[in-house]
N, C-alpha and C positions, 0 to 999 in steps of 0.2 A: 566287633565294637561299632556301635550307631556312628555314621559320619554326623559333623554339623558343617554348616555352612557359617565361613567366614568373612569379615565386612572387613575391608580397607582402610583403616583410619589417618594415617601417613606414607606416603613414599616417598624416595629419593634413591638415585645413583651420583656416585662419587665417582671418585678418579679408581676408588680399591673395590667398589662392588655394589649391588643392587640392594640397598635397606628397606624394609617395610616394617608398619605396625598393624597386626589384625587384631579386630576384636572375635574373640571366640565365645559362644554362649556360656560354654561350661567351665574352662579353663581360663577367663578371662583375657586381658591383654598378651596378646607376642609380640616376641622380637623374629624377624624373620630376614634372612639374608643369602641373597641368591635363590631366593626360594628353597632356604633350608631351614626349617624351624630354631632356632635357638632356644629359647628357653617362654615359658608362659606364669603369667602372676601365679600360677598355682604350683609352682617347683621348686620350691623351700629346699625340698629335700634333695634336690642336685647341688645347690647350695652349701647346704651343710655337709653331701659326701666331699667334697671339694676342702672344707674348712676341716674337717673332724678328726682326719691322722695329724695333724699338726698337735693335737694334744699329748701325746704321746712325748715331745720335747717339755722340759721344766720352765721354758721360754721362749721366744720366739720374737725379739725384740723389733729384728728388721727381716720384714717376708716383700715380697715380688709375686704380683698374680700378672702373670701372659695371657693379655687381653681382658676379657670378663666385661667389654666395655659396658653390659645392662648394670652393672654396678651389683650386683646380687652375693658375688662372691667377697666383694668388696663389705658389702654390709655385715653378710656370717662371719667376718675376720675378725672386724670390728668389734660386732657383738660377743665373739665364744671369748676375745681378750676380757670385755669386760664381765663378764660372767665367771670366767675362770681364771681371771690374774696372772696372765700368762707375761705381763710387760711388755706386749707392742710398744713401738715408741714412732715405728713408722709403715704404714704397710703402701705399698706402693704400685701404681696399677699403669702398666706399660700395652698404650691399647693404639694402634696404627690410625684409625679411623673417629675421629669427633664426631661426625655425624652420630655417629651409632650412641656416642654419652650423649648429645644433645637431645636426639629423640626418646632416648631410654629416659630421660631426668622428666620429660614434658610428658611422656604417655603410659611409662611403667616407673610410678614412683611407689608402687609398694615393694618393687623389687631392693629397690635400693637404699628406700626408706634414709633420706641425706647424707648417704652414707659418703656421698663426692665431696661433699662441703665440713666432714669433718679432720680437725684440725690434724688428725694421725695419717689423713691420706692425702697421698702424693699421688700428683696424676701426669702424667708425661706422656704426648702426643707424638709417637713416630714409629720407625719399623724397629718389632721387636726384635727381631735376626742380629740387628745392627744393637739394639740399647743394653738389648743382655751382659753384652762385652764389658760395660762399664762399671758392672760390679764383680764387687766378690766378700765373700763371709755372711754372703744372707745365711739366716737363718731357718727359710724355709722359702721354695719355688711353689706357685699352684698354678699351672699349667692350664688354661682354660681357650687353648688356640687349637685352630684343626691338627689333625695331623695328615692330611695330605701334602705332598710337595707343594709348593709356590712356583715353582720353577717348571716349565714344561719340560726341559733336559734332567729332570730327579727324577729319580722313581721314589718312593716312601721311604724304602729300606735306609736310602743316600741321604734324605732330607734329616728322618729321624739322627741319625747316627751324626751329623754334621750340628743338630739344635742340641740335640742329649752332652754334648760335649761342653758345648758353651755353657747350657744349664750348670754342670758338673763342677765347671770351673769357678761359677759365681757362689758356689755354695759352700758354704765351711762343714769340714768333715763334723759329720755326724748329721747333717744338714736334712730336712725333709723335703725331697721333694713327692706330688700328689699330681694327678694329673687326669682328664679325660682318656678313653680311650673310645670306645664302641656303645653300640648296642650287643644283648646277651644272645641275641640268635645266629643259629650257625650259620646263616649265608642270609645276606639282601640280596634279593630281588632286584629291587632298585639299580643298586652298583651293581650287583654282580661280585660282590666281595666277599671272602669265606673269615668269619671272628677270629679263627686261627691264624689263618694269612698276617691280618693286622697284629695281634698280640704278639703273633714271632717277630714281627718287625721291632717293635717297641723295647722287648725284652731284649732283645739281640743287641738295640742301640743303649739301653741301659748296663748293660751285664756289665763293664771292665769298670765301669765306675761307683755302683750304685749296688746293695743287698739287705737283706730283710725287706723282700717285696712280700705286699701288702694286697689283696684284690677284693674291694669291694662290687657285688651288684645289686643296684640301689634302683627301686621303679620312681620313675618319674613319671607325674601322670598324664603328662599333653605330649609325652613319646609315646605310649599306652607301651610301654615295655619297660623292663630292668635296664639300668644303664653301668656300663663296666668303669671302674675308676683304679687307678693303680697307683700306689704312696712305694716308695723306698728312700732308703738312706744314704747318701753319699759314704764311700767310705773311707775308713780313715779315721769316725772318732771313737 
């Protein structure tokens, strides 16, 4: 795949980590954090794997997206409600870092197309680990945070199994939750991490609570690869 070179249009470090915004020739604006791509104007479609097993429920009145701070997931919620009548009444987006809505809203607004400023969303500024706890009977989780530990004393396996829980708890049986997981190839480079390694984690910390898993791989195109997404259901309904 051709490299291009990309231009710098915003930076900043916080107290939570390094943000920038590139301009990219072909994939237009990114979000980038820690020098990790997040997501680029041209990735709709990580978007909507994010949003599209929530259809699958007859409603979805009150959802929680973890993190998503470019607002993008936040907008395909928004939008499949009103296209598909599904009765949001509140979707709610729990994102650690402002920085990242504030330059997202200023530099990539077609990601999120006002999706911050409409009246069905909630936006709540703190650690997710910590706000999750204060719900329960969502109707749907979309998971949009790494899945690395936070904590240099966790390994994955410990982080996963200790978040999966809280998810669990906030959700009412039958509840959806959808989530990020990988990229579709068997080992990075980069990390040094085998796709296997990660999915066993994940599943492992889902399995006691959660079945009728779901796995999409969806190409997004400023990852230049498939990206893994995984939906299941709380159980219970």
């Amino acid at each position: 795949m051709k490299d291009y070179d990309t231009t710098t249009v915003a930076s900043t470090t916080t107290r939570w980590q390094k943000i920038e915004i590139r301009k990219h020739p072909k994939y237009g604006n990114q979000l980038v954090i820690n020098d990790d791509l997040q997501i680029s104007e041209s990735d709709r479609s990580y978007n909507v794997a994010m949003v599209c097993p929530l259809l699958s429920l007859e409603s979805f009145p009150r959802v929680a997206i973890l993190g998503g701070g470019d607002g993008g997931v936040l907008h395909e919620l928004i939008e499949t409600d009103r296209i598909y009548n599904r009765g949001l009444k509140k979707a709610i987006m729990l994102e650690i870092d402002e920085e990242v809505i504030r330059l997202s809203k200023e530099h990539l607004p077609a990601i999120s197309n006002s999706a911050f400023d409409h009246p069905k969303a909630e936006i709540i500024i703190g650690d997710v680990l910590k706000l999750i706890n204060s719900y329960e009977n969502l109707d749907a989780i979309i998971y949009d945070l790494t899945i690395d530990p936070v904590r240099e004393d966790q390994t994955r396996a410990e982080f996963l199994n200790e978040l999966m829980q809280k998810v669990a708890r906030s959700l009412k049986p039958g509840g959806i939750l959808n989530m990020q997981c990988c990229g579709t190839q068997s080992y990075d480079p980069e990390t040094g991490i085998y796709r296997k390694e990660i999915m066993t984690d994940i599943k492992n910390a889902l399995i006691n609570d959660f079945h009728n898993f779901l796995e999409q791989r969806v190409f997004i195109p400023s990852f230049g690869e498939a990206w893994t997404f995984l939906a299941a259901e709380r159980k219970g309904g």
